[in-house]
C-alpha positions as CSV (number, residue, x, y, z in Angstrom):
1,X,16.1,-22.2,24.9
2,X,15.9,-25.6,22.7
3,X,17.1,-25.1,19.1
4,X,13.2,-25.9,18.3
5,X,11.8,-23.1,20.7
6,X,15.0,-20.7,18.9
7,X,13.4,-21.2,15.2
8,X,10.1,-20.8,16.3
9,X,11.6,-17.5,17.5
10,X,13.4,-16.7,14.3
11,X,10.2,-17.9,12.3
12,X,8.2,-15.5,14.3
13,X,10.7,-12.5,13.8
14,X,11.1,-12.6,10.3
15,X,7.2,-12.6,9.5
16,X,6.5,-9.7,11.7
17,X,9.6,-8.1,10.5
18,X,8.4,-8.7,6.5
19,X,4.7,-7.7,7.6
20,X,6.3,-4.6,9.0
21,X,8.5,-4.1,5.8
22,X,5.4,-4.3,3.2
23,X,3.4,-2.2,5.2
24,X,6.0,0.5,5.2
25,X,7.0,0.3,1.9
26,X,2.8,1.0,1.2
27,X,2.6,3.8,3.1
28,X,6.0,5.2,2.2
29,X,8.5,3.6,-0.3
30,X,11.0,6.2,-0.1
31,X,11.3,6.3,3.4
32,X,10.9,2.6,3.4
33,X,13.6,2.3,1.4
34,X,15.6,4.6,3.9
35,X,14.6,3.4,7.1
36,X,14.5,-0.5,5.9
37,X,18.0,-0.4,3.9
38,X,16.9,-2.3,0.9
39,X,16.6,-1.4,-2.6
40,X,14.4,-0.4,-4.9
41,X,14.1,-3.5,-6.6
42,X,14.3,-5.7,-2.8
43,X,11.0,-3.2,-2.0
44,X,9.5,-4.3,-5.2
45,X,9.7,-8.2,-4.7
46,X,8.6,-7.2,-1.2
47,X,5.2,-5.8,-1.9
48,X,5.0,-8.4,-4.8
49,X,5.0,-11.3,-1.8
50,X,1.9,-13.2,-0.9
51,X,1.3,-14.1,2.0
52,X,2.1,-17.6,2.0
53,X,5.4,-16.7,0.3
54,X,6.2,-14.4,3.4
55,X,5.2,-17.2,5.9
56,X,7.6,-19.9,3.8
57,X,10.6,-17.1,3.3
58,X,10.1,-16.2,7.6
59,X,10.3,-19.9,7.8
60,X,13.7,-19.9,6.8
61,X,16.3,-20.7,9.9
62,X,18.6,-17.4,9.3
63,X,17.3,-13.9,10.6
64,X,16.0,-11.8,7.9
65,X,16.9,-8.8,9.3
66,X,20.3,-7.7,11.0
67,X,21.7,-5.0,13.3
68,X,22.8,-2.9,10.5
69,X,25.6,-0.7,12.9
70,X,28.6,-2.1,14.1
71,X,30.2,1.0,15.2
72,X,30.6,1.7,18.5
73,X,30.7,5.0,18.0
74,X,26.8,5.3,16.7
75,X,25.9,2.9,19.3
76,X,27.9,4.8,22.0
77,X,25.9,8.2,20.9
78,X,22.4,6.2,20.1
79,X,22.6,4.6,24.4
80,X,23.7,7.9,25.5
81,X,26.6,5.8,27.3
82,X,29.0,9.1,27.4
83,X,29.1,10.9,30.4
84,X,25.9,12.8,31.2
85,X,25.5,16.2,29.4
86,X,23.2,18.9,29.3
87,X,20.5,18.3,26.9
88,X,22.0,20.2,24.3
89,X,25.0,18.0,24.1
90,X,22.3,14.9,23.7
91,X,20.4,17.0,21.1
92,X,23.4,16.9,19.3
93,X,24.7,13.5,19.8
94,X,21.6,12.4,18.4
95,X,21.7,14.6,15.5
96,X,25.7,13.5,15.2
97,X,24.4,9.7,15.1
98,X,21.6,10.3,12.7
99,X,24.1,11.9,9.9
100,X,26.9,8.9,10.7
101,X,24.2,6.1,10.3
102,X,22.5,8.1,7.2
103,X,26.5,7.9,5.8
104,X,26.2,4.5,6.3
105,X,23.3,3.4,4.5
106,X,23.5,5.7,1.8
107,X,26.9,3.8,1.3
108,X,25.5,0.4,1.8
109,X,22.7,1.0,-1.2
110,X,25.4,2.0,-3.5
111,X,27.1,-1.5,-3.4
């Protein structure tokens, strides 16, 4: 992939990921705000945005958005890469990953 061909790819991420982002926060803010890990005030600019100013901020050569768990642990639980279970233990290893990765953005927001 040429570096041209990657910021065309980036360009095109972004945009569908801010698209995605204002439509959410329309339809539900709170859970926006959850699912999206973003402020209050971030959600506000957001829905603010025109969109010309989304297409010129996607345009931007840095990802917008980022993979926001580096654990291995939540990753481990969220591929189901442990050794296979009944699907009670996967019940609950989703369940487990869902209260780690709501730990961690409730703790991201309050920086």
């Amino acid at each position: 992939m040429t570096s041209h061909q990657l910021t065309n790819e980036i360009r095109d991420l972004n945009l569908s990921y801010l698209m995605l982002a204002q439509a959410m926060i329309r339809g539900d803010k709170a859970q926006a705000l959850y699912r999206l890990g973003i402020t209050e005030d971030v959600a506000e600019l957001l829905m603010q945005m025109s969109p010309q100013q989304l297409v010129r901020v996607a345009s931007r050569n840095v990802l917008l958005c980022t993979v926001r768990f580096g654990d291995e642990l939540i990753w481990g639980l969220l591929t189901d890469s442990h050794a296979p279970r009944a699907e009670m233990d996967a019940n609950v290893d989703r369940l487990h990953a869902s209260v780690l990765m709501a730990g961690q953005v409730g703790a991201g927001l309050a920086n």
